[in-house]
C-alpha positions in Angstrom: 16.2 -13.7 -31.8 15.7 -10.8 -29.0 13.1 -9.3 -29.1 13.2 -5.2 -28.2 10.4 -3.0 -27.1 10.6 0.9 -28.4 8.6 3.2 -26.7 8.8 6.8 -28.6 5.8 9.3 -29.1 8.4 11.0 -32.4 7.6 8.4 -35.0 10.6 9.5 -37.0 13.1 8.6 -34.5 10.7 5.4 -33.2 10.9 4.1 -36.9 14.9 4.9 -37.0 15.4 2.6 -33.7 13.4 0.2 -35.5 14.8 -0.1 -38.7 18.4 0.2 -36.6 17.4 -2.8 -34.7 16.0 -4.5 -37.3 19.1 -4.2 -39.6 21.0 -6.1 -36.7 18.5 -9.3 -36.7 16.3 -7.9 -33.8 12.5 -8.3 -33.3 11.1 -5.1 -32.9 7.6 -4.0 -31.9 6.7 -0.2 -31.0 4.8 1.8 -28.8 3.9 5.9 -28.9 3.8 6.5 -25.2 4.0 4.9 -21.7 0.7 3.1 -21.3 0.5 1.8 -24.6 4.8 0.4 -23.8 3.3 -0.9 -20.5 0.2 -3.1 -22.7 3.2 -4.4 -25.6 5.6 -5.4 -22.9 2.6 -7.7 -20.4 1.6 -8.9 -24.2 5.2 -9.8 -25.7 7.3 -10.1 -22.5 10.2 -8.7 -24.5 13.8 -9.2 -23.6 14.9 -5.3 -23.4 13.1 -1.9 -23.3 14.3 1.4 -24.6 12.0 4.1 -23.8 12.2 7.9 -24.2 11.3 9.7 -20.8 9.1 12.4 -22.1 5.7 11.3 -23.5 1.8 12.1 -23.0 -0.2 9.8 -20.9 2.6 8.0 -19.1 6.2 8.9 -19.2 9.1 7.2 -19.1 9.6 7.2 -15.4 6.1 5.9 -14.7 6.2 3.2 -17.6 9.7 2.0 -15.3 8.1 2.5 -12.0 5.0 0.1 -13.4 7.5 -2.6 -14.9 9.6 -2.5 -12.0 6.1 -3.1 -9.7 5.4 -6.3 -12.3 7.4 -9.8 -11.1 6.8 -10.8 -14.6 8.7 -7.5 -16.1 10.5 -6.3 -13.1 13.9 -8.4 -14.6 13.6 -6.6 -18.1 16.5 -5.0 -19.2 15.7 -0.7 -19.5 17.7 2.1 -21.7 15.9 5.4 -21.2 16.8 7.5 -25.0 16.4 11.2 -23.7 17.3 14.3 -24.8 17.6 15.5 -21.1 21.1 15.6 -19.4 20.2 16.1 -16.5 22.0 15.0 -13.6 18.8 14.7 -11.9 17.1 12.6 -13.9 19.9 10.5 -14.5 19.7 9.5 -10.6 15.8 9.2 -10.6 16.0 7.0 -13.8 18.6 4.4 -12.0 16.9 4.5 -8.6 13.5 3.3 -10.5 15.9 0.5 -12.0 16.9 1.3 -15.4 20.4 -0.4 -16.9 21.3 2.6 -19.4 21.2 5.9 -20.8 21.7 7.5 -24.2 20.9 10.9 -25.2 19.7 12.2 -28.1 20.7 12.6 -30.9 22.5 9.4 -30.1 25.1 7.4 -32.3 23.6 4.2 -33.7 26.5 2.5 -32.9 26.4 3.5 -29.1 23.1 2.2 -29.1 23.6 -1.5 -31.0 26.2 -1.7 -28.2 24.3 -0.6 -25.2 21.8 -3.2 -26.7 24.5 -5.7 -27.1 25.8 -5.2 -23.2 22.5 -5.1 -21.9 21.3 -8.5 -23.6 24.8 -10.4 -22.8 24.3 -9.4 -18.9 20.8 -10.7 -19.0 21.9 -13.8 -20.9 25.0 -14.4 -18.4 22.1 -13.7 -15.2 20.4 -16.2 -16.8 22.7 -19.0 -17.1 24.0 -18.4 -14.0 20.1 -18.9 -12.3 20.2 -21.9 -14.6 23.2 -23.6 -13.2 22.3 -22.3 -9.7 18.9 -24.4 -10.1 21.0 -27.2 -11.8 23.4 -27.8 -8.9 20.3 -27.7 -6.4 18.8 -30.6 -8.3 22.0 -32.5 -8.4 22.3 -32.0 -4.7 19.5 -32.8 -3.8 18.8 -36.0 -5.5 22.2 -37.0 -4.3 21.8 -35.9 -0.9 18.7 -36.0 -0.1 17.9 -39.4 -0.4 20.8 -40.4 1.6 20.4 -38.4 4.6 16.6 -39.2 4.7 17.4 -42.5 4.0 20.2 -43.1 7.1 17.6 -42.7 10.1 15.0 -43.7 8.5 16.8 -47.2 8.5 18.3 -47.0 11.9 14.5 -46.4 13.5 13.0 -49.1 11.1 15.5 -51.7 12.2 15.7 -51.2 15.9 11.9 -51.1 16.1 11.9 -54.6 13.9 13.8 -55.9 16.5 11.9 -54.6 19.1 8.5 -55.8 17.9 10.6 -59.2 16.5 12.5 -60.5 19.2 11.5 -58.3 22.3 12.0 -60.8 25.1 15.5 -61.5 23.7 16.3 -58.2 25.1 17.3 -57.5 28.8 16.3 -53.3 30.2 19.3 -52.0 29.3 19.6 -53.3 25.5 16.0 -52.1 24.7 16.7 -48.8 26.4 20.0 -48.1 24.6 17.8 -49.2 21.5 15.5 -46.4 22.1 17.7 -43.9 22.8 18.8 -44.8 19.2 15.4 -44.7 17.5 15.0 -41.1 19.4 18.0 -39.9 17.8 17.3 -41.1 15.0 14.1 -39.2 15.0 15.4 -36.0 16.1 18.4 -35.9 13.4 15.0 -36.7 10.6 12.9 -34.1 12.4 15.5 -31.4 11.9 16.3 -32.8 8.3 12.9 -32.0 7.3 12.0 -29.0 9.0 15.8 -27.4 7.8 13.8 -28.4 4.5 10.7 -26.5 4.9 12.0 -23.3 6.6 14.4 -23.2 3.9 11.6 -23.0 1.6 9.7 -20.9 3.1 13.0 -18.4 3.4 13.7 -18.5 -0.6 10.1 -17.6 -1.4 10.1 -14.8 1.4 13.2 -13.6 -0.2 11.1 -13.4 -3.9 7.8 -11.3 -2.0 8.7 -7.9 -1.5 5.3 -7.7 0.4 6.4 -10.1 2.9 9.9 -8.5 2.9 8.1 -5.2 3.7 5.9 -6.5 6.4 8.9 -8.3 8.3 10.8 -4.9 8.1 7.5 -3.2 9.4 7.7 -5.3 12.3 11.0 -5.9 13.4 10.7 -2.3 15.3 8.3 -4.0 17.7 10.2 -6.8 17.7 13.2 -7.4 20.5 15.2 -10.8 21.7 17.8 -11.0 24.1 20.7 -12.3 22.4 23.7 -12.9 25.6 20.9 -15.5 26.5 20.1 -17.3 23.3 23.6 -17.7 22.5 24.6 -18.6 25.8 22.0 -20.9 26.3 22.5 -22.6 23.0 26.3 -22.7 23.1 25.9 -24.9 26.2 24.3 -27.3 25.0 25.9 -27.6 21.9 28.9 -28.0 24.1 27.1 -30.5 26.8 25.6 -32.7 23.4 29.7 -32.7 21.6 31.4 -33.4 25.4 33.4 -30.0 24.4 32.7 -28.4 27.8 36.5 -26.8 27.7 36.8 -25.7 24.0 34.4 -23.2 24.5 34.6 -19.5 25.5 30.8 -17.0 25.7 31.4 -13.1 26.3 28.1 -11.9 26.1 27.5 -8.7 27.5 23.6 -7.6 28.3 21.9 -6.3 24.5 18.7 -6.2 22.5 18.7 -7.8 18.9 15.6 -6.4 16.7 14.9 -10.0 15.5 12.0 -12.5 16.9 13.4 -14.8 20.1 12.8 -18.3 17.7 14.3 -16.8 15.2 17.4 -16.1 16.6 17.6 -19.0 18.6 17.6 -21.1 14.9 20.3 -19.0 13.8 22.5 -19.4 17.0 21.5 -23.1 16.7 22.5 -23.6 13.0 25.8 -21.8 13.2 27.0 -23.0 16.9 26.1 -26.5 15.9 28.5 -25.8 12.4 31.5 -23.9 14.8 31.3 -27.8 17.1 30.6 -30.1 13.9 33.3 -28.6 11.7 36.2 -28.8 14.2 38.2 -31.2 15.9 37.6 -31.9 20.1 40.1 -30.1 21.8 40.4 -26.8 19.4 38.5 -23.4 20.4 35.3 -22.2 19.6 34.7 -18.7 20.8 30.9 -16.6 21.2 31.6 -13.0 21.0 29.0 -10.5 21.3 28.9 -6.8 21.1 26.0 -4.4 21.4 25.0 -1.8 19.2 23.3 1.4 18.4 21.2 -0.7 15.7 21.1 -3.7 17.2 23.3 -6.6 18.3 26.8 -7.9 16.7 27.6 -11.4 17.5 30.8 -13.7 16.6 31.4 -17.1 16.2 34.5 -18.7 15.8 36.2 -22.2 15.2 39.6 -23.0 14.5 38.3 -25.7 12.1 38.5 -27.5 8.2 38.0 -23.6 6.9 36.7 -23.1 3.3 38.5 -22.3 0.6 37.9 -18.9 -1.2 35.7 -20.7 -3.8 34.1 -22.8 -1.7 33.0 -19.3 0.1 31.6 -17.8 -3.1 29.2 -21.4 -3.6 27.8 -21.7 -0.2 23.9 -22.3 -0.8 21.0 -24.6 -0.1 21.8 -28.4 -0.1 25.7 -28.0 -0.9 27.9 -29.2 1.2 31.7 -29.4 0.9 34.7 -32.2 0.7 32.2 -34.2 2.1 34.1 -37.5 0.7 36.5 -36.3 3.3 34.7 -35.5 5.9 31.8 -37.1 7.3 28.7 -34.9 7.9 25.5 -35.1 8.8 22.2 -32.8 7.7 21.6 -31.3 4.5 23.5 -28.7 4.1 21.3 -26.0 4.7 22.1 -24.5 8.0 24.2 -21.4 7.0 22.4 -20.6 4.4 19.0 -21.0 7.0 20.6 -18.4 9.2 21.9 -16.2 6.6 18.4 -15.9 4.9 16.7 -15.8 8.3 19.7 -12.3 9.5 18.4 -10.8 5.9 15.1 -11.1 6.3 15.1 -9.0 9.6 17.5 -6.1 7.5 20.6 -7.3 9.4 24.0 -8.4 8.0 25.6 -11.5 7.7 29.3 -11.6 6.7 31.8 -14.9 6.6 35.5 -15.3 7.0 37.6 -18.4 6.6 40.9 -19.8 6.2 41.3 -23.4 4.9 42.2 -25.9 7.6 42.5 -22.8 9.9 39.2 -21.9 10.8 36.3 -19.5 10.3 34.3 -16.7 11.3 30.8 -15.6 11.0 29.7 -12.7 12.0 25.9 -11.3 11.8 24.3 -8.3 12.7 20.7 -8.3 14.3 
């Protein structure tokens, strides 16, 4: 049973709501202005709101603006019931971040439907975080275990040889033996700290405070983009022998975006454009400066997703991957897409299957 908050100072028309709502199979509890709305909803936590916009004390606009400011309320689903039409305060009411209107004197039935579509949206946003959270789990305690799991046992049995049977072992064997156990260690080393930045990235993304300070700084913040790329392309080409497959055009520009950052994102998304194509096809760097900052291509002529395999990219999801062998966690794109947001820049993907794809970003 949903339960509905009614904020009305005319307690005529708050008991009609009510007895409306009730009639339907609704919980309903009732407030007589804005502050006294804003003390029922961080009591009940109800599941919608329908509050008049003219009331003493607080009005309607405030008791929004004070939800909205709330992580625990900010998600509640809002009808303002008003007997003002104007345009106005339409606009002001949906830029504080109500869902609905209905004026007064309204039609019950407009408002058990309003009520209805407002509640069935939530419910859908809700399963959908649910089965957003489900896949994560599966994929990570598929995934997870396995790619920790691989170099983890390639260091632990070359070093058990080392320590076991070391003078078995002429110069070369033990050195091609460590140069195994270091890449070992660099493909766990990235594993994990793909891991934590990606983290770190999804609760940044749920902190408007540490949103607004990144946007604060990113004035004062510049990175030359032609050489990250650059730099990083090459020795993405150097580490997959792909020397002739790749083309840079990177003219001189400034990207509003911290130098480490960037380089990640040019790291995560070169290394996909080499490890999700075949030797011997193209992979293009294309940059273009901006008035706001830098645009930058990448390009493969690779697998390609499909369109639904486009709409599902996320943390710890990786594709056809009883196809095609891959290494990591999945998380790169993703890393670089939540790292371009953070900074207010724009991130945009194109792909063909089996053709190839694009990704663009904006820093």
């Amino acid at each position: 049973m949903a339960t509905i908050l009614i904020v009305e100072d005319d307690h005529h028309l708050r008991e009609d709501i009510a007895e409306i709502l009730t009639f339907k199979n609704y919980s309903v509890i009732t407030a007589q202005n804005g502050r006294e709305g804003l003390e029922m909803a961080r009591q009940y936590l109800p599941d919608l709101i329908i509050s008049d916009i003219m009331m003493p004390e607080l009005d309607g606009f405030g008791f929004l603006l004070s939800l909205r400011e709330d992580k625990n309320m900010a998600a509640i689903p809002f009808i303002f019931l008003t007997a003002r039409t104007d345009y106005s305060d339409q606009r002001k009411g949906m830029s504080f971040g109500a869902d609905d209107y209905l004026f007064k004197p309204f039609n019950p039935i407009d408002l058990l439907n309003s009520v209805s579509m407002r509640l069935e949206k939530q419910a859908e946003l809700k399963q959908r975080a649910e089965q957003e959270v489900s896949t994560l789990r599966n994929s990570v305690v598929s995934m997870m275990p396995h790619e920790l799991r691989t170099p983890l046992t390639g260091i632990i049995g070359y070093v058990d040889l080392l320590v076991n049977d070391f003078e078995d072992f002429d110069t070369k064997q033990v050195l091609r033996m460590l140069q195994n156990i270091q890449k070992s260690s660099y493909r766990l080393f990235r594993i994990v700290q793909n891991y934590l930045l990606y983290t770190q990235l999804e609760i940044m993304g749920l902190d408007p405070e540490r949103r607004a300070l990144i946007n604060q700084y990113k004035g004062q913040t510049t990175a030359d983009p032609a050489d990250i790329f650059s730099r990083v392309s090459h020795n993405k080409a150097i580490q997959y022998n792909r020397f002739n497959d790749l083309t840079v055009e990177l003219p001189p520009g400034v990207a509003h975006i911290l130098g480490d950052d960037l380089e990640k994102i040019a790291e995560e998304l070169v290394d996909n454009a080499f490890k999700f194509s075949q030797q011997g096809s193209a992979i293009s760097i294309i940059g273009q400066p901006e008035a706001q900052g830098y645009r930058i291509w990448i390009t493969d002529h690779g697998w390609g997703m499909r369109p639904d395999q486009l709409s599902k990219i996320g943390g710890m999801v990786q594709f056809d991957r009883h196809i095609h062998e891959q290494q990591g966690a999945g998380l790169g794109l993703v890393i670089a897409r939540r790292l371009t947001e953070v900074y207010g820049g724009q991130f945009s993907i194109e792909s063909e299957y089996e053709k190839g794809t694009t990704v663009c970003i904006v820093v």
